[in-house]
C-alpha positions as semicolon CSV with decimal commas, in nm:
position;residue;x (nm);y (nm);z (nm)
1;X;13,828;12,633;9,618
2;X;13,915;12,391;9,844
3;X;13,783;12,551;10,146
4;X;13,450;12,608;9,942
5;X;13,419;12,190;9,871
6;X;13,481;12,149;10,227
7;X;13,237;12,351;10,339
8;X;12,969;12,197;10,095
9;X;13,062;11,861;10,224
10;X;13,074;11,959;10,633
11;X;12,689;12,109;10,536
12;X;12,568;11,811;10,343
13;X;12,828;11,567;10,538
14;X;12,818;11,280;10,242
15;X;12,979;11,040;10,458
16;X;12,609;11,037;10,649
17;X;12,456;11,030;10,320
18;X;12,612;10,709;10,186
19;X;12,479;10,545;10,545
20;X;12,090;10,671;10,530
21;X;11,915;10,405;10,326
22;X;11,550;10,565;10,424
23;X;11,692;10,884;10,290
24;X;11,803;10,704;9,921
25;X;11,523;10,548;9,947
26;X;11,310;10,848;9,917
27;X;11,537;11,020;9,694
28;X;11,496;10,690;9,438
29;X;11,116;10,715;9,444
30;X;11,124;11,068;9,396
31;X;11,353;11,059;9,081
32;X;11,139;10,764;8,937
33;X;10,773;10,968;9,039
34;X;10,958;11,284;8,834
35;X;11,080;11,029;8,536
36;X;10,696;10,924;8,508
37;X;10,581;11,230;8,480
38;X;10,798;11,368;8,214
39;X;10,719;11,027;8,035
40;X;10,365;11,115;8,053
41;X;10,446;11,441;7,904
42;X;10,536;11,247;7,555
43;X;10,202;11,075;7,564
44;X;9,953;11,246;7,300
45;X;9,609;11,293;7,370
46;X;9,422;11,005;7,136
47;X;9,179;11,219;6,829
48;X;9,503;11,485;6,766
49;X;9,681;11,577;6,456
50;X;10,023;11,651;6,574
51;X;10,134;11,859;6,252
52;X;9,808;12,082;6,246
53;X;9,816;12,148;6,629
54;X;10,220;12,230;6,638
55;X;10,135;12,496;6,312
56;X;9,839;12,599;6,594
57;X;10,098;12,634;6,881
58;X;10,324;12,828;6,623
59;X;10,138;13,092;6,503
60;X;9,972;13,112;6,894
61;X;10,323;13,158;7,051
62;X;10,468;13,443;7,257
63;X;10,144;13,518;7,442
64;X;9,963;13,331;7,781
65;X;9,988;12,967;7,621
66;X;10,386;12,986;7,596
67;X;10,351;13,042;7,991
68;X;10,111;12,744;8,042
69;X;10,302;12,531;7,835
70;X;10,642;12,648;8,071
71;X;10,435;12,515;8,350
72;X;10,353;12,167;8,246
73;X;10,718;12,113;8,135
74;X;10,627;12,143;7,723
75;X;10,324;11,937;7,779
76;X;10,043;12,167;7,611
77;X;10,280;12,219;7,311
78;X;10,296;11,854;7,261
79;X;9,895;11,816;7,346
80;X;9,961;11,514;7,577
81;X;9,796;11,346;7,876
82;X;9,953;11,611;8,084
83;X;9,851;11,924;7,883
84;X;9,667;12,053;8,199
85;X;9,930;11,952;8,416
86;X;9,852;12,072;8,782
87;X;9,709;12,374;8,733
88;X;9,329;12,271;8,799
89;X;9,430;12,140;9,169
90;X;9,589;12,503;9,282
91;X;9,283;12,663;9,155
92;X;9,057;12,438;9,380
93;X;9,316;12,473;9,642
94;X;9,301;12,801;9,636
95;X;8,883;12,829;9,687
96;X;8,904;12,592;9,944
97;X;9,166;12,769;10,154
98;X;8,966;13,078;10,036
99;X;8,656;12,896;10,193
100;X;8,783;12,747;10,462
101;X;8,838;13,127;10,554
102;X;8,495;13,243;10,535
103;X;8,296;12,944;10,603
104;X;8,266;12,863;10,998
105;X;8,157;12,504;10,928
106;X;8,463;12,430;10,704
107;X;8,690;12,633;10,986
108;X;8,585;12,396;11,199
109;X;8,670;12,051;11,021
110;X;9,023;12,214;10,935
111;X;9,047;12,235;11,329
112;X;8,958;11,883;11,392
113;X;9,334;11,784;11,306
114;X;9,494;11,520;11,107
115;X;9,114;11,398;11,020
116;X;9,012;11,745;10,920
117;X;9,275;11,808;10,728
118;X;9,236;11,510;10,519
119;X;8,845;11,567;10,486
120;X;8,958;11,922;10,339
121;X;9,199;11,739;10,143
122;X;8,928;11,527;9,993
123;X;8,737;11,782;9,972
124;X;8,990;11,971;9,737
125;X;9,029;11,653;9,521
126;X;8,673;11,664;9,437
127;X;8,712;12,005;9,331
128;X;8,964;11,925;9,066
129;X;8,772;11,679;8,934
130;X;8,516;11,948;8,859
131;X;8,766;12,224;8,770
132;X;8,930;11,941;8,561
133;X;8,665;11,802;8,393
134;X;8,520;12,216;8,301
135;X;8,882;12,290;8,132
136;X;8,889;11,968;7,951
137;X;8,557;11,990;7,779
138;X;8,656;12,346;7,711
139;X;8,974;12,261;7,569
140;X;8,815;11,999;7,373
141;X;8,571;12,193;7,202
142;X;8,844;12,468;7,118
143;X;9,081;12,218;6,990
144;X;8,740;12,164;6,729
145;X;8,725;12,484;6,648
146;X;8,997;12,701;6,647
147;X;9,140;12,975;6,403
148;X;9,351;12,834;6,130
149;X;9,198;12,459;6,141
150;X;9,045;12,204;6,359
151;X;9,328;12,026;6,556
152;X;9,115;11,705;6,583
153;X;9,070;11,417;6,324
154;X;8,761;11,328;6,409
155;X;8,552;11,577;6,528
156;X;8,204;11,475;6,733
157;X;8,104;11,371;7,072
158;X;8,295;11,061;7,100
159;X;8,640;11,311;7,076
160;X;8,486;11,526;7,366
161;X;8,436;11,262;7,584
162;X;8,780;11,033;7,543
163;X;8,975;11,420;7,582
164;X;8,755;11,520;7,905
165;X;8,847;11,138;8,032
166;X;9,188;11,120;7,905
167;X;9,316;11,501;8,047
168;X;9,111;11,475;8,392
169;X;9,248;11,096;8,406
170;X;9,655;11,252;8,380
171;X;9,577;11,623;8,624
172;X;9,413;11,304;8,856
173;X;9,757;11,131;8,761
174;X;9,978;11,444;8,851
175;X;9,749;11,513;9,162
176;X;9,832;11,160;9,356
177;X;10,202;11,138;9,223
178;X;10,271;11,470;9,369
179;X;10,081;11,385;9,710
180;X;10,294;11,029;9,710
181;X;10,628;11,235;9,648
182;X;10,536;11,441;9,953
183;X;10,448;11,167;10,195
184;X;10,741;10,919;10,042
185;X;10,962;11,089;9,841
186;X;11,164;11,428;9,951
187;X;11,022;11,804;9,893
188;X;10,701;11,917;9,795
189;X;10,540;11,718;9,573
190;X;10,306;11,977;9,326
191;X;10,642;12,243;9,329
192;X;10,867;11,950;9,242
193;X;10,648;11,859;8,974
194;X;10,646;12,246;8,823
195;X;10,985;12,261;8,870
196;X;11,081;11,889;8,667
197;X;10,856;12,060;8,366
198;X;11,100;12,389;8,399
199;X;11,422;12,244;8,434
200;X;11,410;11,985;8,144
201;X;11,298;12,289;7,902
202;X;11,535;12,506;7,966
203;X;11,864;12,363;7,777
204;X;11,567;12,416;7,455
205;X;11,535;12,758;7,621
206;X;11,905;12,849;7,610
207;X;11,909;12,663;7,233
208;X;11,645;12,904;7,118
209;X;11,794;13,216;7,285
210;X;12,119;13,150;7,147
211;X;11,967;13,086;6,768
212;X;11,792;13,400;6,845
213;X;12,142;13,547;6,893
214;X;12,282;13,347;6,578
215;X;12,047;13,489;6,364
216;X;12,080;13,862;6,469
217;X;11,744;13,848;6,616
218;X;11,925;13,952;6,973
219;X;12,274;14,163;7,005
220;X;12,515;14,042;7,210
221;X;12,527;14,311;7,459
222;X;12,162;14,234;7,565
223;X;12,220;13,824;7,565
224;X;12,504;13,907;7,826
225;X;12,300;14,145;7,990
226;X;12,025;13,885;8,036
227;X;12,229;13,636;8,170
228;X;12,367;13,862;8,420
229;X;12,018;13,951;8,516
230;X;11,995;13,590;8,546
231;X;12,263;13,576;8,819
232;X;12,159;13,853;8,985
233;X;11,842;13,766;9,059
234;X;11,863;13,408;9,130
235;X;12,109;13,570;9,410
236;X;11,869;13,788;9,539
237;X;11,623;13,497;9,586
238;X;11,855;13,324;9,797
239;X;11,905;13,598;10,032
240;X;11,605;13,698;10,083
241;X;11,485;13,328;10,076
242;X;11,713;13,311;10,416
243;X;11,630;13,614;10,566
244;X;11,457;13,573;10,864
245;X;11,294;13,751;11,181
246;X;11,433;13,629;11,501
247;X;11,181;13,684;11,749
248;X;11,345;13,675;12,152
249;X;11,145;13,432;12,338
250;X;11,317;13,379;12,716
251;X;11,239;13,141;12,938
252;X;11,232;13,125;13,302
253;X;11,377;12,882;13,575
254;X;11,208;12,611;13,621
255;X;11,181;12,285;13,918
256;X;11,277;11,958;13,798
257;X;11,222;11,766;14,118
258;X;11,516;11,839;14,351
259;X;11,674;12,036;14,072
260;X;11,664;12,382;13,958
261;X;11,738;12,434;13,607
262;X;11,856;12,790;13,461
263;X;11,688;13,051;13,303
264;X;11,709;12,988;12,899
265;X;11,688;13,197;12,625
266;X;11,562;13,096;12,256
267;X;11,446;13,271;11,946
268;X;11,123;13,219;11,696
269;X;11,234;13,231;11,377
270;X;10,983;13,372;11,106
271;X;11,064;13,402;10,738
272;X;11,076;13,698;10,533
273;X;10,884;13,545;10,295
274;X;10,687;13,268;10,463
275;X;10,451;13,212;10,140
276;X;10,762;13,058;9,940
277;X;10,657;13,012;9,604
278;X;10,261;13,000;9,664
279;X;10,184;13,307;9,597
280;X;10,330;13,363;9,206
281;X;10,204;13,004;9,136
282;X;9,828;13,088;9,269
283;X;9,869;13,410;9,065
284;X;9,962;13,275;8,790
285;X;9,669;12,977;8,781
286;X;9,415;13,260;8,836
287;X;9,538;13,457;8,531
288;X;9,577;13,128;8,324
289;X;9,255;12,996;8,381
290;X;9,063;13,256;8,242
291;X;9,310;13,321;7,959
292;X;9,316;12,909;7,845
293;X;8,955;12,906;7,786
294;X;8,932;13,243;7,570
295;X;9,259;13,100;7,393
296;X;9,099;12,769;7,297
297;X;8,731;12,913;7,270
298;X;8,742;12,963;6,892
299;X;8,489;13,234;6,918
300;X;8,676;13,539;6,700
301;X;8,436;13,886;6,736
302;X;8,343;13,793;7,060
303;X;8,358;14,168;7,156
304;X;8,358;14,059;7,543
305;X;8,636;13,789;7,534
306;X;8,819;13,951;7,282
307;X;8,878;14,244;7,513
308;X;8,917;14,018;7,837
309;X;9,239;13,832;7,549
310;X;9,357;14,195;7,477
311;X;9,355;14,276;7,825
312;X;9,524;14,027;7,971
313;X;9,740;13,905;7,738
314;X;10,145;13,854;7,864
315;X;10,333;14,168;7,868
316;X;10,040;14,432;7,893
317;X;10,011;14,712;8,136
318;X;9,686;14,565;8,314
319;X;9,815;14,221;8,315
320;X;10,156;14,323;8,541
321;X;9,895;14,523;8,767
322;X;9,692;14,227;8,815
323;X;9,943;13,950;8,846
324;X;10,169;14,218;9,131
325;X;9,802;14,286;9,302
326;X;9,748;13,839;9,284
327;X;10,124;13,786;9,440
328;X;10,096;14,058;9,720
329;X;9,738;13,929;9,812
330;X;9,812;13,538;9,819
331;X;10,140;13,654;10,019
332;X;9,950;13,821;10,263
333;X;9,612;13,565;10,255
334;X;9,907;13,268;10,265
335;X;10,129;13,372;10,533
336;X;9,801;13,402;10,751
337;X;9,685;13,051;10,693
338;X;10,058;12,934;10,772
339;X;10,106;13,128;11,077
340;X;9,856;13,141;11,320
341;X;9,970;13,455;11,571
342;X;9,725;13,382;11,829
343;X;9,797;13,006;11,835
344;X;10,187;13,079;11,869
345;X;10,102;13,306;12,181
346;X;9,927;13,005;12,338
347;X;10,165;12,737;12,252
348;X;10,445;13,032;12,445
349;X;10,232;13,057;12,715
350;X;10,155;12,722;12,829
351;X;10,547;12,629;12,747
352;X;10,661;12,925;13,031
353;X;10,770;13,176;12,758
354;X;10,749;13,496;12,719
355;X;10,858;13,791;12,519
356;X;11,080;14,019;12,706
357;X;10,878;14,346;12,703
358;X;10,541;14,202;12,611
359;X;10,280;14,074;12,848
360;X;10,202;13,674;12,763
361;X;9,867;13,576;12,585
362;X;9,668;13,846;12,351
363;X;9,956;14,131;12,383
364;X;10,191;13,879;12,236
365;X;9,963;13,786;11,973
366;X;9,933;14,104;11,895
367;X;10,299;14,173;11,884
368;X;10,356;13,862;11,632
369;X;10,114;13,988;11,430
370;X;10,261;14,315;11,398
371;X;10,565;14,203;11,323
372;X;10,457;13,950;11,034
373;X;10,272;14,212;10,890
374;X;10,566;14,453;10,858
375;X;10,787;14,135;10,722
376;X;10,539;14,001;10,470
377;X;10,484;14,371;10,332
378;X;10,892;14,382;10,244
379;X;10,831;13,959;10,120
380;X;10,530;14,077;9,914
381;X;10,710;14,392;9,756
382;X;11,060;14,126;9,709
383;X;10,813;13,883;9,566
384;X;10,661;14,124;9,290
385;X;10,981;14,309;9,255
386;X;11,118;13,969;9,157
387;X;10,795;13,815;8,945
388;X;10,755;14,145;8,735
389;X;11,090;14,316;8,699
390;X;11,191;14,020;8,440
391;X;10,898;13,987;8,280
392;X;10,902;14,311;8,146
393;X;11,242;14,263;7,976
394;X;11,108;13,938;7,858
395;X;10,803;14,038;7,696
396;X;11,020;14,345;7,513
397;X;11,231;14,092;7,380
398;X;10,983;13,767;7,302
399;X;11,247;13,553;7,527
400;X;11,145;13,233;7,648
401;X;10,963;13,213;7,963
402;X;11,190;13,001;8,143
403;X;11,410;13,278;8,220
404;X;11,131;13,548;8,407
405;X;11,093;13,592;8,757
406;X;10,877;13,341;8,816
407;X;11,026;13,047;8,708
408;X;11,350;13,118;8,840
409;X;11,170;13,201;9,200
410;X;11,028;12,816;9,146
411;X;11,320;12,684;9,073
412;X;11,566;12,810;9,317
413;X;11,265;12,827;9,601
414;X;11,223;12,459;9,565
415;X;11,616;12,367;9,546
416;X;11,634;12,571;9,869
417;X;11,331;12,389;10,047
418;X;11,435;12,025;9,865
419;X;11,845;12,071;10,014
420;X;11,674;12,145;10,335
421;X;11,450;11,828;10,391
422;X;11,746;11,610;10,255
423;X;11,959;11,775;10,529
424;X;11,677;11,730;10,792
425;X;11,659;11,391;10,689
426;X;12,061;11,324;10,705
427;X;12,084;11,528;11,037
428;X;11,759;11,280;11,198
429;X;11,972;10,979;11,056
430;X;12,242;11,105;11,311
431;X;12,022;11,127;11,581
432;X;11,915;10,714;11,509
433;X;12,231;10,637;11,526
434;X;12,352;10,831;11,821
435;X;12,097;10,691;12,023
436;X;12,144;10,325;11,882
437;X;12,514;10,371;11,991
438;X;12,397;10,483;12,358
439;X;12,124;10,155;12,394
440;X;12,426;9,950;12,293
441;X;12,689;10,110;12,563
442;X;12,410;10,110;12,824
443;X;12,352;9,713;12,781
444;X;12,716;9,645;12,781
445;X;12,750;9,816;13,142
């Protein structure tokens, strides 16, 4: 045990953490950013009837809205100003990426740099406003008429507008808090934000499961089999969240002026899964999407979007084939946008390296792509294995959510990546204060 809290404290070395003030810094602003959100979660959307819409949510639970509401923390059950939470920015992330692809005009402001990337970022912003403003009015006129009663106290156009306003107004809300955790806080800003909205529902999570249990609803047998599962996988995601592919890269001797330095040797490191979390979030905003407007729609004997409901609906046959065929193709269409093979052989070449066995230039890119390929087809198959495996035990049983695949990839993905920045952060704090200690030694002599 002991050795265990050493080595925790050697790897996050506290005694550096209690002197980095830029790094508490950033950790303060992102735990208030997180605290505002989850406030905002509480705040209803003005024109609701609480009662009617929670007997709504009731008799609607255990199908696709118990997953949206896991991903905006408990914000659609409560109808609040973050009932759409994020979801409307992925989706226009995704068709712009998606664009940026096929469109030579738009591949060529993304390789204009830091200004292209910000004109694509603008461009995605717009985007969700549209995307945004489409769900809202959608939502808003389902809310009006939906089985079992209207939702909404006063129905009319003056409802439609101050929902379209106040929903777009809190995903435009979510949207900039999450960019400002990225650039000033610690972590990713849109995963820490899904992962807040997880983590503070899941002691109700483990509440309801163990009522469940109380009540006979759920043996005991399976609720310890479950939380093994639990274990298991959330171990599995580690590994296979550190597995990596160490390319050789070597290096040869080189003239400094009068002096010769030595041949080195290095590595390129590429991840097993270099999509992280993207892919089962993308996957699941696609399937969502769709699924949100025929769930608020209110049109019953719609023959058409009664069968796209009855297709897609949580737990069916065609629903795990489409969300597995989403994750492996956003693994693959990620990992390409992230890793640029033919870049990396150029950035190798001009540096003097080489891969020993493989000719510099196009044979290396071709030799990096290779290898990614095979990599991301064992990522994509851990990455399904992992999003659907659970979910079909949890759609047998009616459990909560919270405790598939997917939200258990976002949550330990994002401690993983979070622990890592805060340990860049700590290690470049070092490095200040090495070389402040050398300045000071050199002006002394």
């Amino acid at each position: 045990m002991a050795s265990a809290t050493e080595q925790f404290a050697a790897n996050f070395n506290l005694g550096a953490f209690a002197k980095a003030d830029d790094l508490k810094a950033r950790l303060k602003f992102t735990l208030i950013a997180l605290v505002i959100y989850r406030f905002g979660t509480y705040i209803p959307v003005p024109g609701i009837s609480p009662e009617v819409w929670s007997d709504i949510f009731q008799q609607k639970a255990g199908g696709v809205l118990d997953m949206f509401n896991m991903f905006t923390g408990g914000a659609l059950q409560r109808m609040s100003l973050f009932t759409m939470g994020i979801m409307p920015y992925i989706t226009a992330s995704i068709i712009m990426q998606m664009m940026t692809a096929m469109v030579p005009a738009l591949e060529r402001i993304k390789k204009d740099g830091e200004a292209g990337r910000k004109k694509i970022n603008q461009y995605t912003r717009y985007g969700t406003v549209l995307l945004a403003t489409i769900q809202a009015y959608a939502l808003s006129i389902g809310l009006e008429s939906m089985a079992g009663g209207s939702a909404v106290i006063d129905p009319g156009l003056f409802f439609r507008a101050t929902a379209v306003i106040t929903l777009v107004g809190g995903t435009v809300f979510l949207m900039w808090i999450g960019e400002q955790i990225t650039s000033r806080g610690v972590g990713n800003g849109l995963s820490l934000i899904i992962f807040a909205g997880i983590v503070a529902e899941l002691p109700r999570a483990f509440a309801g499961t163990l009522e469940l249990t109380r009540t006979g609803g759920l043996d005991n047998f399976m609720l310890i089999l479950i939380f093994v599962m639990i274990i298991s996988v959330i171990t599995f995601i580690v590994f296979m969240e550190r597995a990596q592919r160490r390319v050789v890269v070597q290096y040869p001797k080189r003239q400094h002026g009068a002096k010769m330095s030595s041949a080195d040797s290095s590595h390129l490191p590429l991840k097993l899964n270099s999509a992280g979390v993207i892919p089962p979030i993308f996957a699941s905003s696609l399937l969502l999407f769709p699924m949100t407007l025929v769930g608020f729609s209110g049109s019953d004997g719609n023959e058409i979007l009664d069968t796209i409901s009855q297709y897609l609906q949580h737990g069916t046959v065609t629903y795990m084939l489409l969300y597995g065929a989403l994750i492996a193709f956003f693994c693959f269409f990620y990992t390409a946008i992230v890793f640029n093979p033919d870049e990396t052989a150029d950035n190798l070449k001009r540096g003097g390296g080489f891969v020993p066995g493989i000719r510099p230039g196009a044979p290396t890119a071709s030799y990096l792509n290779n290898v990614l390929t095979r990599i991301t087809v064992i990522g994509a198959a851990y990455l399904v294995l992992i999003c659907l495996l659970p979910e079909f035990i949890m759609a047998k049983r009616q459990l909560p959510f919270y405790f598939g695949g997917t939200s258990l990839l976002i949550v330990v993905t994002v401690v993983i990546d979070t622990v890592g920045q805060i340990q860049s952060h700590l290690l470049a704090h070092q490095y200040e204060g090495l070389i402040r200690k050398t300045k000071l030694r050199g002006r002394r002599r």
